[in-house]
C-alpha positions as CSV (number, residue, x, y, z in Angstrom):
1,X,-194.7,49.4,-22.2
2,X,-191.1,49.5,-19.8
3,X,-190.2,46.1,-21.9
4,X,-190.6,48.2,-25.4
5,X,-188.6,50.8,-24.0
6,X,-186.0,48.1,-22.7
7,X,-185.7,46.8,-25.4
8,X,-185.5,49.8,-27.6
9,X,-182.8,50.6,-25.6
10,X,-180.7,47.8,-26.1
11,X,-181.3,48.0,-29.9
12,X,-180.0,51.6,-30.2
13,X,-177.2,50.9,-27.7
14,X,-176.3,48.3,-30.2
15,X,-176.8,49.9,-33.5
16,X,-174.8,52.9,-32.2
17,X,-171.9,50.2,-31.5
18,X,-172.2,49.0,-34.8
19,X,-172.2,52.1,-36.4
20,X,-169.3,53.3,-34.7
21,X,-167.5,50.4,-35.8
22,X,-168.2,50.4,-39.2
23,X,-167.3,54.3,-39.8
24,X,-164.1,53.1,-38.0
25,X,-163.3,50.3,-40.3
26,X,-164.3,52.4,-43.4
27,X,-162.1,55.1,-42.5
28,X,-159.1,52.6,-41.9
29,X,-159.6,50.4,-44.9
30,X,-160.8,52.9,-47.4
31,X,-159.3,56.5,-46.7
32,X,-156.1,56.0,-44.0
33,X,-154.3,52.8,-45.7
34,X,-154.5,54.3,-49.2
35,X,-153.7,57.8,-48.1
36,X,-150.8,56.8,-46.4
37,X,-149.5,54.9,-49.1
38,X,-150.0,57.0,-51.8
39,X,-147.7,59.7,-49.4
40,X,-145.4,57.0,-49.4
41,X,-145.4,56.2,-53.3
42,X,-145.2,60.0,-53.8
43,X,-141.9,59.9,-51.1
44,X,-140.1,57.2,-53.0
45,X,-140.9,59.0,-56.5
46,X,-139.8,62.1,-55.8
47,X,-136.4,60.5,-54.0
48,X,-135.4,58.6,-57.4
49,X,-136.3,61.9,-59.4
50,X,-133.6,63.6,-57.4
51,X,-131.2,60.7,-57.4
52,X,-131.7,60.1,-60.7
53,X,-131.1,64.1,-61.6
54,X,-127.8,63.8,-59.1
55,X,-126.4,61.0,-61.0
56,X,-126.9,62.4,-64.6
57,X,-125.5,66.0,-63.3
58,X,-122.2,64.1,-61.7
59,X,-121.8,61.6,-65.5
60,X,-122.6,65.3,-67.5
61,X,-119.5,66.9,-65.0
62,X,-116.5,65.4,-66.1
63,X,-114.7,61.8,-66.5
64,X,-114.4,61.8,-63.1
65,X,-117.5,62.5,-62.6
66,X,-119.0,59.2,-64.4
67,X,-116.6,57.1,-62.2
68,X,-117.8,59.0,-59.1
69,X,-121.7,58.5,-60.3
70,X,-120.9,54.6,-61.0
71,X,-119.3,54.0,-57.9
72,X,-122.3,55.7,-56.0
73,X,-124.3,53.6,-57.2
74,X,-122.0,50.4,-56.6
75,X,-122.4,51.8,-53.0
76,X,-125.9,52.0,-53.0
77,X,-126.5,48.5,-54.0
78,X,-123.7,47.1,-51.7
79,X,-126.0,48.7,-48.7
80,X,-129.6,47.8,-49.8
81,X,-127.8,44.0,-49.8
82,X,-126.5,44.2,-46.4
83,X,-129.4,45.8,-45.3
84,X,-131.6,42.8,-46.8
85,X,-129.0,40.3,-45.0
86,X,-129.8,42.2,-41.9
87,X,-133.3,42.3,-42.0
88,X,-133.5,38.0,-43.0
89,X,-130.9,37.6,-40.4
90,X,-133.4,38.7,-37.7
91,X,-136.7,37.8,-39.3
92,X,-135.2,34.2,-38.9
93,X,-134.5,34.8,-35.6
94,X,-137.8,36.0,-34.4
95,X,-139.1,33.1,-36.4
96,X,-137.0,30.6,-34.5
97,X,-138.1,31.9,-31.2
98,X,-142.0,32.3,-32.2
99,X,-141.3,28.3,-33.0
100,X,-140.0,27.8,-29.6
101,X,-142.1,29.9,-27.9
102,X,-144.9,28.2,-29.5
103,X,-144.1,24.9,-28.2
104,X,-143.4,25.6,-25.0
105,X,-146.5,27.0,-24.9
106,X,-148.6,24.0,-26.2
107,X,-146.7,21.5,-24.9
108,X,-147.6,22.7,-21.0
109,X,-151.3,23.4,-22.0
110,X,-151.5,20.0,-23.6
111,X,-151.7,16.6,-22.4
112,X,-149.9,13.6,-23.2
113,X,-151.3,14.5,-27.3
114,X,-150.6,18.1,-27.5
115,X,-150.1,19.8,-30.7
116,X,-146.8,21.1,-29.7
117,X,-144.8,20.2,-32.8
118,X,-146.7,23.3,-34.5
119,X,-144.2,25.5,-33.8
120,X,-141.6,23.4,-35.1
121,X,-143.2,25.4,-38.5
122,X,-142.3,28.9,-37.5
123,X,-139.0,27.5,-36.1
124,X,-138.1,25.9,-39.3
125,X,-139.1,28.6,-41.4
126,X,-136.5,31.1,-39.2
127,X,-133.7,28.0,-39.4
128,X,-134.7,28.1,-43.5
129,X,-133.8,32.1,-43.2
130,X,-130.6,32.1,-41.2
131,X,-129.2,28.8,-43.8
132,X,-129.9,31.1,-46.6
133,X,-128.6,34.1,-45.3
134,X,-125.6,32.5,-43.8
135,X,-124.6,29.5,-46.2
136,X,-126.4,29.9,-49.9
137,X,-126.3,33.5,-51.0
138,X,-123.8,35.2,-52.9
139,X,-121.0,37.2,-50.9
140,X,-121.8,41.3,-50.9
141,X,-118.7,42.7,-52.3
142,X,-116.1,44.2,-50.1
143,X,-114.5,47.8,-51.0
């Protein structure tokens, strides 16, 4: 009778794990991730609405106006670009010393026939980033 009770035990000790782990993952996967992003699809709508309304208001103004909304929006491209720049610059970065790291790491685990070229792949990819950024894409216009 005590090995029924034992082992009842350990069945409802590990049904209640796995039922707290799957309400868990159910709330993550279908309620928190699509929440959020529908907030944030809702953010970036309602931030071009009000662009979009501040642009036509300044062209509807006056001649100057027009120039004022085209050049605001000259702007506003000019700073998404440098802010894409930015962000390859140091994703290739990161990438370069995830390679490294990488190899270091399996080369002093390994023996003589370590793996440790993997993270020449990471590495690479980061070197592929910084070439782009720094020797294939189009200048960003200056003011």
């Amino acid at each position: 009778m005590a090995h029924l009770a034992v082992l009842f035990g350990e069945f409802s000790g590990g049904f209640g794990l796995w039922m707290f782990l799957s309400i868990g993952a159910v709330a993550l996967f279908v309620v928190f991730i699509p929440l959020v992003s529908w907030i944030d699809s809702r953010r970036k709508e309602r931030e071009a609405f009000y662009r979009a309304d501040s642009l036509r208001r300044l062209a509807e103004a006056s001649g100057e106006g027009a120039k004022a909304a085209l050049e605001m929006l000259r702007e506003e491209d000019r700073l998404k670009q440098i802010k894409t720049r930015e962000g390859l610059k140091i994703g290739g970065v990161i990438n370069i010393g995830l390679g490294l790291g990488l190899s270091l790491m399996l080369y002093s685990l390994g023996d003589k026939n370590s793996p440790y070229l993997v993270g020449a792949i990471p590495g690479l990819v980061g070197v592929a980033m910084l070439v782009y950024v720094f020797a294939l894409a189009a200048p960003i216009e200056q003011r």
